[in-house]
C-alpha positions in Angstrom: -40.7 27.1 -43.8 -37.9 29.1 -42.5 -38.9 29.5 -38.9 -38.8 25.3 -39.1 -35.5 25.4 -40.7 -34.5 27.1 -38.0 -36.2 25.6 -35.6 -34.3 22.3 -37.0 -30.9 23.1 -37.3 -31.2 24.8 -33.9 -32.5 21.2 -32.3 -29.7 19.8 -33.8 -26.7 22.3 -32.7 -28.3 21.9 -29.3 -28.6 17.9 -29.4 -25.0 18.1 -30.5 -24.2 20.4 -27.6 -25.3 18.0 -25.3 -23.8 15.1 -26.7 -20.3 16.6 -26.3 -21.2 17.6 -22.8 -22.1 14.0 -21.8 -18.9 12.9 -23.1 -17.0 15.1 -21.3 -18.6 14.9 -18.1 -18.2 11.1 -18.1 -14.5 11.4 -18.8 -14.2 13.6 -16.3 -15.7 11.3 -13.7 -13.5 8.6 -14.9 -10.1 10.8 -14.2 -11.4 12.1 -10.9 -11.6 8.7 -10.2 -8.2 7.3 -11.5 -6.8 10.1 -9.9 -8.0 9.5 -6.3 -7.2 6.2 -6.5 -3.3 7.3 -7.6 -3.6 9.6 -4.7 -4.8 6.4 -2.2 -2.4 4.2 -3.6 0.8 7.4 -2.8 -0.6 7.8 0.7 -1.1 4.2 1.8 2.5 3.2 0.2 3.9 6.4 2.0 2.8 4.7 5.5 3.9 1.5 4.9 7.4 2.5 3.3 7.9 4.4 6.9 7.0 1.4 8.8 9.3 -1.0 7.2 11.8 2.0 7.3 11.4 1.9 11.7 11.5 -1.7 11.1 14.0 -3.0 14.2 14.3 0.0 15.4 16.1 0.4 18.7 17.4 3.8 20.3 18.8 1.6 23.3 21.1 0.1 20.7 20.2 -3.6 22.2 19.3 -4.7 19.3 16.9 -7.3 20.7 14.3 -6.4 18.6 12.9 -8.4 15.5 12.1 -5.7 13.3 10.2 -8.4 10.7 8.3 -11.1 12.5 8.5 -14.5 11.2 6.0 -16.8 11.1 3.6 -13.6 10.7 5.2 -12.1 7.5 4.8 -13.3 3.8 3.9 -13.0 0.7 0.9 -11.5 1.5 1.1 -10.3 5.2 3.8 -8.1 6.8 4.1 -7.8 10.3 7.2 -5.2 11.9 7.9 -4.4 15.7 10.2 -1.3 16.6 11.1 0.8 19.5 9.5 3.7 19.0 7.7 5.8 21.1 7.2 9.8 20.7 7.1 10.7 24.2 10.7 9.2 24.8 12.6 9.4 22.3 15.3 7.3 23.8 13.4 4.3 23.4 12.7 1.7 27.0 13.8 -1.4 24.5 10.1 -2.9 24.6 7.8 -3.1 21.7 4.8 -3.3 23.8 3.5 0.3 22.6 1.2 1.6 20.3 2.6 1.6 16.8 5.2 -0.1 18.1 3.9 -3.9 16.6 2.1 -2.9 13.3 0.8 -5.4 10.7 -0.3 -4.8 7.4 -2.8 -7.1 5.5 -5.8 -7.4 3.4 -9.1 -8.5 4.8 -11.4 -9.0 1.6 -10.5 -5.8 -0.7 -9.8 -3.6 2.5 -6.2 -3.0 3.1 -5.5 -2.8 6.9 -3.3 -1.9 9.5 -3.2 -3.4 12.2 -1.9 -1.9 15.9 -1.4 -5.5 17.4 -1.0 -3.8 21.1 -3.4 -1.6 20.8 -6.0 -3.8 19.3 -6.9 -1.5 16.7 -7.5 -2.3 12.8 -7.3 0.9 11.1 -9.3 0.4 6.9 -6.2 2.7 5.3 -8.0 1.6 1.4 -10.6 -0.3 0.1 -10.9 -1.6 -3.4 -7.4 -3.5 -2.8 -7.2 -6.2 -5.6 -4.1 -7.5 -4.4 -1.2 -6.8 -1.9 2.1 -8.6 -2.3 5.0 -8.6 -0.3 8.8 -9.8 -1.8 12.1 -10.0 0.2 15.6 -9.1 -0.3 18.9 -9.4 1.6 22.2 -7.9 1.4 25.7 -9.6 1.6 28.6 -8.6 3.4 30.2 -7.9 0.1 27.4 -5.5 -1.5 25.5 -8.7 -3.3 21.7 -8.1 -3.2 19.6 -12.0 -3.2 16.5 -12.8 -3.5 14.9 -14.3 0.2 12.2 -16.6 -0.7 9.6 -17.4 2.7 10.3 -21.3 3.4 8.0 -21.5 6.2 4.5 -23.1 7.0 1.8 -21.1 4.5 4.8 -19.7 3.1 5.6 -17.2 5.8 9.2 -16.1 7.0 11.4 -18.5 9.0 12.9 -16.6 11.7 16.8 -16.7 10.1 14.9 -15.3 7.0 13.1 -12.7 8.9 16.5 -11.3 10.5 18.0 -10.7 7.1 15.7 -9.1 5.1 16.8 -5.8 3.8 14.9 -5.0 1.5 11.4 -5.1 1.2 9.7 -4.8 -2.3 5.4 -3.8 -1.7 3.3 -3.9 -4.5 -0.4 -3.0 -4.1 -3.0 -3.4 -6.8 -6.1 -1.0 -6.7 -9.7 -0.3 -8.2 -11.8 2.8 -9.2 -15.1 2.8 -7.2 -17.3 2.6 -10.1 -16.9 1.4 -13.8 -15.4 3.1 -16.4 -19.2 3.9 -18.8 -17.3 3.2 -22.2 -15.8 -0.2 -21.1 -18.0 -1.3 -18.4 -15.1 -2.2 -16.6 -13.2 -1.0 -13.2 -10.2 1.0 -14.0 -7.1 -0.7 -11.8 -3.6 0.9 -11.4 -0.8 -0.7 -9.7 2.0 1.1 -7.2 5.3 -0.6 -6.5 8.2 0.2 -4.1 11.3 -1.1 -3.0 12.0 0.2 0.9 15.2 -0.3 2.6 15.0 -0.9 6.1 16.9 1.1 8.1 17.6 -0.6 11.4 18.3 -3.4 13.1 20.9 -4.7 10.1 23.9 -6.7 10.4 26.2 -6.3 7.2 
């Protein structure tokens, strides 16, 4: 009677032991999860923030260069051309290099970058909910406005395009699997305001 008494209380420690580790191994899963996702959504905003920051760039002080195209920028689409190439860092004042007309977009739940040149579609994240692009200028006198695309499938007008100053990215991602006590996708959300850097007239 003792030895099953035992035997008993020993089942249930052990049940109870395993219990408590299935809980914690799921919860860990979840935050490796929410934290590579974090970690996605840092890098990917890191690239584009030093995109939009090249934005118009120009070492041949021309300044010829569009750094936002029209008509292919948006609410949901930015396209940037610059002058900048690593083996001269003076510049030639063309932007027919690589990474020299980049465009950033989402293709399904894949967030791309685009090398329009060099015909190349880089996948930089997948499991993009939403990417969303907002617009900002700057007044002569300090006053910060709101830019609002006017053109067709509301994309930049060119006037718009050349004073933008601001550029406000806000990215909306996924875990890869579902979270076991909700049944759900864990999303977290990154947003940044980048000041472009060249290519301004105050």
């Amino acid at each position: 009677m003792e030895l099953m008494i035992v035997m008993v209380l020993s089942l249930l420690l052990m049940a109870a032991v395993y219990y408590t580790y299935l809980l914690q191994s799921k919860s860990g899963q979840v935050q490796f999860q929410v934290a590579a996702t974090q970690q996605d959504l840092r890098a990917v905003m890191e690239m584009i923030s030093l995109d939009v920051q090249h934005a118009g760039m120009d070492p041949t002080l021309t300044n010829s260069i569009q750094g936002i195209v029209s008509v292919d920028s948006g609410l949901t689409a930015l396209r940037m051309r610059m002058d900048f190439l690593p083996t001269n860092p003076l510049g030639d004042g063309l932007t027919n290099g690589a990474n020299e007309d980049i465009t950033y977009r989402l293709s399904g739940n894949d967030l791309q970058r685009v090398d329009n040149n060099g015909g190349i579609t880089q996948v930089l994240a997948r499991n993009v909910t939403n990417l969303n692009f907002t617009y900002r200028g700057r007044q002569s006198d300090g006053t910060i406005y709101d830019i609002n695309p006017t053109g067709a499938g509301n994309a930049l007008t060119s006037g718009e395009a050349e004073a933008v100053r601001y550029v406000r990215v806000r990215l909306f991602m996924q875990t890869d699997r579902v979270d076991p006590d909700t049944g759900n996708r864990i999303t977290r959300t990154l947003e940044r305001t980048i000041c472009r850097r060249n290519g301004i007239q105050d």
